[in-house]
C-alpha positions as CSV (number, residue, x, y, z in Angstrom):
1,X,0.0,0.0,0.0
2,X,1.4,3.3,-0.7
3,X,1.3,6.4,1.2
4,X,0.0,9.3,-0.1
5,X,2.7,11.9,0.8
6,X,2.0,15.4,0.9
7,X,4.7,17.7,-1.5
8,X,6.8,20.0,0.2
9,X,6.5,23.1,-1.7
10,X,9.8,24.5,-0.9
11,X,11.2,21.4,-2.8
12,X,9.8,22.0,-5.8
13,X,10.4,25.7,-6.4
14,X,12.8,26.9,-8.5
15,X,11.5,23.5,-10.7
16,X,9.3,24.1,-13.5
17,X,6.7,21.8,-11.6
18,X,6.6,24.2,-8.3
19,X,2.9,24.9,-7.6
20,X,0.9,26.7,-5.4
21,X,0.0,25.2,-2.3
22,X,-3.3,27.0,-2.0
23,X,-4.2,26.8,-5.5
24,X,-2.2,24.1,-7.6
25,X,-0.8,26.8,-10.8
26,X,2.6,27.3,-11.3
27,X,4.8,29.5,-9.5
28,X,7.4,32.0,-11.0
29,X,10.6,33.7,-9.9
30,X,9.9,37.1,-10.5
31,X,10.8,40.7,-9.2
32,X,9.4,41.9,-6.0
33,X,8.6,45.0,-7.6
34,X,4.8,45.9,-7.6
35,X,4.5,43.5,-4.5
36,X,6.8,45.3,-2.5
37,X,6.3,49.2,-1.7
38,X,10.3,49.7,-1.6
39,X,11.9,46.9,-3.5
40,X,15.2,49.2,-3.1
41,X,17.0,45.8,-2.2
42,X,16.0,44.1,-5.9
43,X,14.4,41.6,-3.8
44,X,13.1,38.5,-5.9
45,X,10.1,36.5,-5.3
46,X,8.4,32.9,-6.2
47,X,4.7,34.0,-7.2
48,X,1.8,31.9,-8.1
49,X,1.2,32.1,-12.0
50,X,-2.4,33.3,-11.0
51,X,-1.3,36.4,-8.9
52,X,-3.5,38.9,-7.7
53,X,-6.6,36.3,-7.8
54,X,-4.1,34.2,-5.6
55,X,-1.4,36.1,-3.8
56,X,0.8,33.4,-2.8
57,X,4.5,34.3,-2.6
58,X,8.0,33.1,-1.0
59,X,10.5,36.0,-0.5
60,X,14.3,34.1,-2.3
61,X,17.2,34.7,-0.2
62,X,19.5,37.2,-1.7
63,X,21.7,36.2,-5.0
64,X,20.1,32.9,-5.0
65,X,16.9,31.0,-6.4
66,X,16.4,29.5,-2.8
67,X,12.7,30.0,-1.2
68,X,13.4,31.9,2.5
69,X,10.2,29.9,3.6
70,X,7.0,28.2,2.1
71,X,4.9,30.2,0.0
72,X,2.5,32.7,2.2
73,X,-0.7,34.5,1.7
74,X,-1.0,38.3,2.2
75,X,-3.5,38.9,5.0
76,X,-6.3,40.2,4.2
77,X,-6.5,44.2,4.3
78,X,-7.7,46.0,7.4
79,X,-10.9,47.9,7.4
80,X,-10.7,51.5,8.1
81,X,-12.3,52.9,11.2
């Protein structure tokens, strides 16, 4: 009987299988610009192919292509008072 293993997301990025987590579409190293209000670091991100319907991204550590942590959803905004 086999196991049904979950995939570990931050294995797969940087492959061109990585997914989502949250909604299975690839994900794509991109520019933190746009995402970031001061990207004056050139900061580089792993985004889900289907950003901004699904705002999944990993923040790469710098001069690499490795994921700082699993991919992350924004929270949602906060309502003004």
């Amino acid at each position: 009987m086999k196991k049904n293993k979950k995939r570990n997301s931050l294995a797969v990025l940087g492959t061109k299988s990585a997914r989502c987590p949250y909604c299975g579409s690839h994900v794509r190293l991109r520019s933190a610009d746009g995402i970031y209000r001061d990207n004056s670091a050139d900061a580089m991100l792993y985004v889900c192919a289907r950003y901004p319907a699904c705002d999944a991204y990993a923040r790469v550590l710098p001069g690499t292509k490795t994921p700082h942590g699993p991919p992350r959803q924004r929270t949602a905004p906060r309502a003004q008072a």
